[in-house]
C-alpha positions as a printed NumPy array, in Angstrom:
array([[ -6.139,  26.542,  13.325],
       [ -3.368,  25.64 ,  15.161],
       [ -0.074,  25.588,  14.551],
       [  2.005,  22.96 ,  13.355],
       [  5.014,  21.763,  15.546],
       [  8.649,  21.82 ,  13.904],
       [  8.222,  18.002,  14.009],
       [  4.987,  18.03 ,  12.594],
       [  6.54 ,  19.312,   9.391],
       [  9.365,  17.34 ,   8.979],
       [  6.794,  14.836,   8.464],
       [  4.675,  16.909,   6.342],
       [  7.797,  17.642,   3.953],
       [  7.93 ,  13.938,   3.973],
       [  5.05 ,  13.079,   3.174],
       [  5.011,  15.812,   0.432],
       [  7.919,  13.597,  -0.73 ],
       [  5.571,  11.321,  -0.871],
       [  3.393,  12.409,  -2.873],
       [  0.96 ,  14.218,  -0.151],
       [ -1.692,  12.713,   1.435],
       [ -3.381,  10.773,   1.34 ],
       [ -0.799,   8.504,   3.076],
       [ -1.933,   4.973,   1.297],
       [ -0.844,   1.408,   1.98 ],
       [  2.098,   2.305,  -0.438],
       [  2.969,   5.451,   0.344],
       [  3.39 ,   4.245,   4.097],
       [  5.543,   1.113,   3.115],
       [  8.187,   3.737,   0.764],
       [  8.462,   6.134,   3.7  ],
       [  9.244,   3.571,   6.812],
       [ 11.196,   0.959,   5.225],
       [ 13.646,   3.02 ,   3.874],
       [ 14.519,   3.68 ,   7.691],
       [ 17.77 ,   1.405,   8.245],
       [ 17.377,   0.273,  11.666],
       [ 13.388,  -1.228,  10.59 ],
       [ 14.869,  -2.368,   7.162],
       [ 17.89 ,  -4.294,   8.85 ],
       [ 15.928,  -5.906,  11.031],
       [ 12.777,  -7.124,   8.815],
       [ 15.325,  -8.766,   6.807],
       [ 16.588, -10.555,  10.033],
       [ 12.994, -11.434,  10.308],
       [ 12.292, -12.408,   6.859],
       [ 16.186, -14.272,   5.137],
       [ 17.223, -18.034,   6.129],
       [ 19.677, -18.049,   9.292],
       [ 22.554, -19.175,   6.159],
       [ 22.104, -16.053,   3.752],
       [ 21.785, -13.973,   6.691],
       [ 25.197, -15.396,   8.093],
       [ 26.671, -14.185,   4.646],
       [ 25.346, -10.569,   4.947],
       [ 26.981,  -7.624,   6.299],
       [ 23.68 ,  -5.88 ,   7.293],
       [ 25.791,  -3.074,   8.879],
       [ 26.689,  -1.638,   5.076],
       [ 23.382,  -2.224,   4.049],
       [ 22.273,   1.052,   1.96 ],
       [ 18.943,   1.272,   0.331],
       [ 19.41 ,   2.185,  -3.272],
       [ 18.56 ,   5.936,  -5.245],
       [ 14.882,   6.309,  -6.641],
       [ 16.68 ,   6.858, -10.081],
       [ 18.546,   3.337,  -9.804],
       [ 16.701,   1.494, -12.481],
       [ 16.727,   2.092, -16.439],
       [ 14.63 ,   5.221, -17.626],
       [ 12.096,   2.765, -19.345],
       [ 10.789,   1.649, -15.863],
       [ 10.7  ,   5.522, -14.34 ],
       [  7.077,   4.85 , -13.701],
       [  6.776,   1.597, -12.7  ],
       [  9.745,   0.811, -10.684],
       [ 10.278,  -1.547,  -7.477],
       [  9.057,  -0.727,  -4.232],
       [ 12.318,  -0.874,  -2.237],
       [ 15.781,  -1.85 ,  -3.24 ],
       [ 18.75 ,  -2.908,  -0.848],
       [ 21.823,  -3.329,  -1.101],
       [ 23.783,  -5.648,   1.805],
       [ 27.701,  -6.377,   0.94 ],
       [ 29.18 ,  -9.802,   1.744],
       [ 30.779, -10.111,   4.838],
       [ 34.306, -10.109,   4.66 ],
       [ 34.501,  -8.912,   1.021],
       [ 35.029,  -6.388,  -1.22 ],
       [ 32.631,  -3.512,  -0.912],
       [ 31.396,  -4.313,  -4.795],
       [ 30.671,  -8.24 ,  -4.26 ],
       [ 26.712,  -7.98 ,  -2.795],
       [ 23.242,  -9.203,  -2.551],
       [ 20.226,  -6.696,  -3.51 ],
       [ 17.363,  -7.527,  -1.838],
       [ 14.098,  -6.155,  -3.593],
       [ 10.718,  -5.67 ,  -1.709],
       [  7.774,  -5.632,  -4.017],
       [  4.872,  -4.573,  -1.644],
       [  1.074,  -5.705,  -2.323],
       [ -2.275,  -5.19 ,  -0.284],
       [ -3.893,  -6.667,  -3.111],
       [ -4.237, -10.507,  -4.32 ],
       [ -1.699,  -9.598,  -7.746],
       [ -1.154, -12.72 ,  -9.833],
       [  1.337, -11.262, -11.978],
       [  3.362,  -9.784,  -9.217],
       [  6.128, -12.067,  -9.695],
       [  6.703, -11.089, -13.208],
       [  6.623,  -8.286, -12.328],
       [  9.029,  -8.386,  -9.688],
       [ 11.43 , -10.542, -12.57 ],
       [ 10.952,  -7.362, -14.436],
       [ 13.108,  -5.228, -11.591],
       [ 15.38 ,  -7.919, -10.844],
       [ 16.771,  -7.803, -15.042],
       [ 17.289,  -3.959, -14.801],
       [ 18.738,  -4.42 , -11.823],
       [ 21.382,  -6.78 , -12.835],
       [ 21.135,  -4.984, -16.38 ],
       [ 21.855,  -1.535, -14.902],
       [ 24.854,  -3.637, -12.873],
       [ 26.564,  -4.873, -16.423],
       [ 26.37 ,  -1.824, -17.977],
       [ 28.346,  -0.193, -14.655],
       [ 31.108,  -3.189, -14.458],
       [ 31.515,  -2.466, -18.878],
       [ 32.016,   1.216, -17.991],
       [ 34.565,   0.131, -15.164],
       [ 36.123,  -1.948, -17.812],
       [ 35.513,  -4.852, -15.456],
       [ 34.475,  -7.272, -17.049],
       [ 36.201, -10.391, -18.334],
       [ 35.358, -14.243, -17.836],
       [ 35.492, -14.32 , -14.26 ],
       [ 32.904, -11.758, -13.754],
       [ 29.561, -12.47 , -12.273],
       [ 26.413, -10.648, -11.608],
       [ 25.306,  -9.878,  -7.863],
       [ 22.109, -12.159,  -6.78 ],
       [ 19.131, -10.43 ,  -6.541],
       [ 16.283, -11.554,  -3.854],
       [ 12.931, -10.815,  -4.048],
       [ 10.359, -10.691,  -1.403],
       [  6.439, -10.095,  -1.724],
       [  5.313,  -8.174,   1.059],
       [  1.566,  -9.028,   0.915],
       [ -0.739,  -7.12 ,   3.65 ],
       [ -4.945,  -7.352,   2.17 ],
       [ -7.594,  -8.717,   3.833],
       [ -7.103, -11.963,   2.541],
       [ -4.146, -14.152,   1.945],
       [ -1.888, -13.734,  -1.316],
       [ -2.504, -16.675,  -3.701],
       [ -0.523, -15.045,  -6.548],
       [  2.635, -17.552,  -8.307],
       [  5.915, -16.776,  -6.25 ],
       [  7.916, -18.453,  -8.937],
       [  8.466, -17.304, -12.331],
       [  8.098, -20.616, -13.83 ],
       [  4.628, -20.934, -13.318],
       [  3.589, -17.982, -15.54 ],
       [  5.102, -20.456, -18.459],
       [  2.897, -23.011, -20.413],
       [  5.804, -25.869, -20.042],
       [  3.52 , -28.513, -22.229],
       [  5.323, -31.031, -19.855],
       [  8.223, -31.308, -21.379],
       [ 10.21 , -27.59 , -20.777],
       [  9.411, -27.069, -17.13 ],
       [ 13.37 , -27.371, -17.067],
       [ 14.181, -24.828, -19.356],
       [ 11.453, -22.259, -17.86 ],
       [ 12.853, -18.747, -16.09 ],
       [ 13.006, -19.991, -12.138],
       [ 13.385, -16.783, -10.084],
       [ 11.675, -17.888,  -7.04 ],
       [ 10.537, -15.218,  -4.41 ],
       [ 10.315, -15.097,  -0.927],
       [  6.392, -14.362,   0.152],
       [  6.326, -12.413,   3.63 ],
       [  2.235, -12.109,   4.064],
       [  1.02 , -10.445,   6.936],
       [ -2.621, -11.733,   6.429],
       [ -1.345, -14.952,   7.283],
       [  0.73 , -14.115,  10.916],
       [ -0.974, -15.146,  13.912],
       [  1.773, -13.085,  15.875],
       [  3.889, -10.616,  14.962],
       [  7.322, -11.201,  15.51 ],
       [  8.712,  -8.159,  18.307],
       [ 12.589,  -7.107,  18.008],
       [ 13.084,  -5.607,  21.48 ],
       [ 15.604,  -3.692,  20.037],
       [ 13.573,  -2.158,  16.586],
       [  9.867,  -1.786,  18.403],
       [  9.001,   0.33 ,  15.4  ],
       [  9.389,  -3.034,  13.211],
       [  6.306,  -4.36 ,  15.097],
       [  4.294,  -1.272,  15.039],
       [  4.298,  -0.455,  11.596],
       [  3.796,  -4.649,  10.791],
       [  1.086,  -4.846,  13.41 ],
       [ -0.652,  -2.031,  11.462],
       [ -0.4  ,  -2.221,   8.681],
       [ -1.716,  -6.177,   9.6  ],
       [ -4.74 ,  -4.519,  10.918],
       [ -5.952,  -1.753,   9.298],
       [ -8.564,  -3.336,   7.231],
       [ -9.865,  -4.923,  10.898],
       [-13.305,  -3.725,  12.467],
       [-11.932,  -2.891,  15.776],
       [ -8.815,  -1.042,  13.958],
       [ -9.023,   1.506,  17.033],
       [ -8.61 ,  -0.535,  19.494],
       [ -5.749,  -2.339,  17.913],
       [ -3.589,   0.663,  16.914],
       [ -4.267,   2.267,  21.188],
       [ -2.074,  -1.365,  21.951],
       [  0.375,  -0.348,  18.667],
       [  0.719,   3.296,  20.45 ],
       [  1.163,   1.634,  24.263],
       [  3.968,  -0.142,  23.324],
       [  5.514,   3.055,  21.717],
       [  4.525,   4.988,  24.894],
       [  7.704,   4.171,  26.8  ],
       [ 10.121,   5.366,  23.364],
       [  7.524,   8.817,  22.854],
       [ 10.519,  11.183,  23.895],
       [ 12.89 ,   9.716,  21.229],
       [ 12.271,  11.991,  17.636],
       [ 12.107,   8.891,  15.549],
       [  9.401,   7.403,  17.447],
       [  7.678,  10.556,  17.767],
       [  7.848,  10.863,  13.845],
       [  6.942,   7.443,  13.612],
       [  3.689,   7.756,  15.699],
       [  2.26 ,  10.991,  13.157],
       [  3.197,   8.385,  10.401],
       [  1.164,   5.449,  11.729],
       [ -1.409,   8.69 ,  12.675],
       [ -1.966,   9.691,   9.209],
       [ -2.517,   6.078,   7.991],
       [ -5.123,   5.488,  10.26 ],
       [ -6.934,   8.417,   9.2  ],
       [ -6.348,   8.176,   5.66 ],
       [ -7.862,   4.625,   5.857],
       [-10.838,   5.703,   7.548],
       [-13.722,   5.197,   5.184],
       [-15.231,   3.089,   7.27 ],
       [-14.323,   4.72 ,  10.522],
       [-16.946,   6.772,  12.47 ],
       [-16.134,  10.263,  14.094],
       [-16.138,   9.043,  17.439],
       [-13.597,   6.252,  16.573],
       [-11.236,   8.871,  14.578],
       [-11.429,  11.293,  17.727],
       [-10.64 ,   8.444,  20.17 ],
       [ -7.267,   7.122,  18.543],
       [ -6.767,  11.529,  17.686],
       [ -6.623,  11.562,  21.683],
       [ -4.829,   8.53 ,  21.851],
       [ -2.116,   9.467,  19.997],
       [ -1.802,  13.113,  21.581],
       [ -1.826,  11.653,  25.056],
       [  1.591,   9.158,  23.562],
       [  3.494,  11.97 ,  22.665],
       [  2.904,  14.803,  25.216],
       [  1.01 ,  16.921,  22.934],
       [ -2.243,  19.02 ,  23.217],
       [ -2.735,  19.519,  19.383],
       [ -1.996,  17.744,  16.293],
       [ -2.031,  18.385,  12.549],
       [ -5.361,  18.988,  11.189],
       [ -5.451,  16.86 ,   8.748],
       [ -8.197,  14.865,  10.459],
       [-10.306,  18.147,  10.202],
       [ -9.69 ,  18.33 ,   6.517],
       [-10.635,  14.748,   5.888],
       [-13.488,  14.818,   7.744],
       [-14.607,  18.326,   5.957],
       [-13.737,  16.638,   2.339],
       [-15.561,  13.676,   2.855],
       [-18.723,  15.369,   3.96 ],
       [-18.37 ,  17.712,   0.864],
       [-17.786,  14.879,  -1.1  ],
       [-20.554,  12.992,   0.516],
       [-22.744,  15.847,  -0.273],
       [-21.989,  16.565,  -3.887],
       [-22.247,  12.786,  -4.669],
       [-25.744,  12.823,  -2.659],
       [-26.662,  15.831,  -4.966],
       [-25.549,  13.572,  -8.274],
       [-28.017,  11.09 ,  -7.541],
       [-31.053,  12.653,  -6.176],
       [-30.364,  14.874,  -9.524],
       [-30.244,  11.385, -11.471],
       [-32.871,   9.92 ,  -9.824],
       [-34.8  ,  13.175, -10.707],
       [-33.833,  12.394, -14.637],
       [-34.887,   8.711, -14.705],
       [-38.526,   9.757, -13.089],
       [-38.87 ,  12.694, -14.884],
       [-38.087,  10.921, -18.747],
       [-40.319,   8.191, -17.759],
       [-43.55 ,  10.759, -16.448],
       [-43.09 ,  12.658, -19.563],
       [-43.072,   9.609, -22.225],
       [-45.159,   6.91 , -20.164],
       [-47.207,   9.601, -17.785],
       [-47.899,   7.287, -14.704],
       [-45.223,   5.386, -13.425],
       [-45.801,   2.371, -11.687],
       [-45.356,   3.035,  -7.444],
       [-42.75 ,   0.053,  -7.363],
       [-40.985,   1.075, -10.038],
       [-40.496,   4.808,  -8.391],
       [-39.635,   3.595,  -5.169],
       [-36.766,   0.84 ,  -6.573],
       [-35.411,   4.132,  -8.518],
       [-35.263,   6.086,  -5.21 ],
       [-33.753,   3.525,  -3.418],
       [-30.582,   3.491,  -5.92 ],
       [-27.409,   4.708,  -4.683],
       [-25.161,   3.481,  -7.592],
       [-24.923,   6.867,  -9.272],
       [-23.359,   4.955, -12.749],
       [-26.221,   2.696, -12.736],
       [-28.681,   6.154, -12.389],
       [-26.907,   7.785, -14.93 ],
       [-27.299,   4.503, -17.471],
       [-30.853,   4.331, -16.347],
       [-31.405,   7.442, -17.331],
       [-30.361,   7.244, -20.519],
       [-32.35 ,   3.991, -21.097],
       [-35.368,   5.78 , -19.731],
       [-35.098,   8.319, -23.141],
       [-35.215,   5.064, -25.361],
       [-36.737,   2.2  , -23.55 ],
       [-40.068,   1.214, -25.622],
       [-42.26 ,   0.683, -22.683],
       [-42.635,   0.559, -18.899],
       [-42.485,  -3.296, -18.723],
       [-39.163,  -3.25 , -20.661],
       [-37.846,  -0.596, -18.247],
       [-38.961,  -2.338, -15.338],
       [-37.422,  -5.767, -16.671],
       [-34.145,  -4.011, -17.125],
       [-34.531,  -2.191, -13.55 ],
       [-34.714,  -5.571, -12.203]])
């Protein structure tokens, strides 16, 4: 086994951080976009030219895991900025909170509306401590943007206000937190800041990785990081966007996971890397095994019930039972083979 490069475990104490690996859609959007530099700039990417003009993006700070309440501990906001007002006190701000999807959500603007209370909740509660307020307080605006990546476009509400039955007559009384919708599924081009190339890689992707030709794709991601491979954050970068790719490779064959391997060991000067790969590959085949095991074992049961109640069983109904691979629909069909009344109504049912 070989053995792991100082660097190498930085980013394995990360991930760890994480919550191990496998490094998931989520995972991989709470590790890189709490990096300042890639934050800062998707936000130049993402906010109108006049909020952006009111934003000191140089103070921006990205806000403790323990920020909201202790009722939301397990369910709380992706990522959660905080970017001061130019020119003003340090307490007069903007949060900015990134609710992250790969999925089509529909309720993920309620949910989002959720954050944004405790947010400004956990905010009155500090200004009463700070015996600050009075009539001329006011709560800091919060902004919330879906960050939508899935292999189809997000269709979900974006506004509050359409979660509401109005009856037509109280759409102007309805809650009307509106959100900004940044989906990736819908980008014919990624947007390249010369000056944050990690924005792009991590966008292009995570844009991507649900594409056939995902290796060929994420060899153009690692060219453009080629010329930055000497600089530690890329390098930690490129093991990030690494360990993705490989924990999204269901539908990856060896060959392909070996290619981008080399790929991404010729980027950063390196003759070995982690062995995760090795592991995955290793679980999956032992996982591919025991589940192969589970159904030829089910299949066993269904024939087996049927043979000992019925005797003969019918050469088309053996052959669609050995061609099953849904091992829930074995196991029920097993269990209907111990109390179907006949043959016919087995076969019906099989059907």
């Amino acid at each position: 086994m070989d053995r792991e490069s100082p660097q190498d475990q930085t980013v394995q104490e990360e991930l760890q951080a994480l919550g191990g690996l496998p490094l998931t859609h989520d995972k991989l959007f709470r590790a890189v976009f709490q990096w300042l530099e890639l934050a800062k700039a998707f936000l130049r990417l993402v906010l109108a030219a006049p909020i952006l003009a009111k934003l000191d993006l140089d103070r921006l700070t990205v806000e403790p895991k323990d920020f909201l309440s202790v009722v939301f501990k397990e369910t709380r906001a992706d990522m959660i900025y905080r970017v001061p007002i130019l020119g003003c006190e340090e307490s007069l701000c903007v949060y900015v909170l990134l609710e992250h999807k790969s999925f089509n959500d529909f309720f993920t603007i309620f949910q989002a509306d959720q954050y944004a209370g405790q947010i400004s909740q956990k905010e009155y509660q500090k200004a009463e401590d700070e015996k600050r307020l009075s009539v001329d307080f006011r709560l800091s605006p919060v902004l919330v943007i879906i960050f939508h990546h899935g292999e189809r476009p997000f269709t979900g509400p974006i506004e509050v206000a359409e979660l509401y039955e109005d009856y037509g007559v109280l759409a102007e009384y309805l809650p009307r937190r509106r959100a900004i919708l940044f989906d990736l599924s819908t980008l014919s081009e990624i947007p390249d800041d010369p000056e944050v190339p990690e924005l792009y890689a991590v966008l292009r992707i995570m844009q991507v990785i649900f594409s056939t030709d995902l290796g060929t794709k994420i060899r153009e991601v690692l060219e453009r990081l080629k010329p930055y491979s000497a600089v530690p954050k890329y390098r930690r970068l490129i093991r990030f966007l690494w360990f993705y790719f490989v924990s999204n490779a269901k539908r990856r064959s060896r060959q392909e996971l070996m290619a981008v391997t080399d790929a991404v060991k010729k980027t950063i000067g390196e003759k070995t890397m982690p062995t995760y790969l090795e592991y995955l590959m290793a679980e999956g085949e032992a996982r591919g095994r025991a589940i192969g095991e589970a159904r030829g074992e089910a299949r066993g049961k269904v024939l087996t019930f049927l043979q000992t109640r019925f005797r003969k069983v019918p050469w088309d109904v053996e052959q669609a039972v050995r061609s099953m691979v849904d091992l829930t629909a074995l196991e029920s069909l097993a269990t209907y083979a111990e109390t179907c009344q006949s043959l016919e109504e087995f076969a019906e049912v099989l059907k």
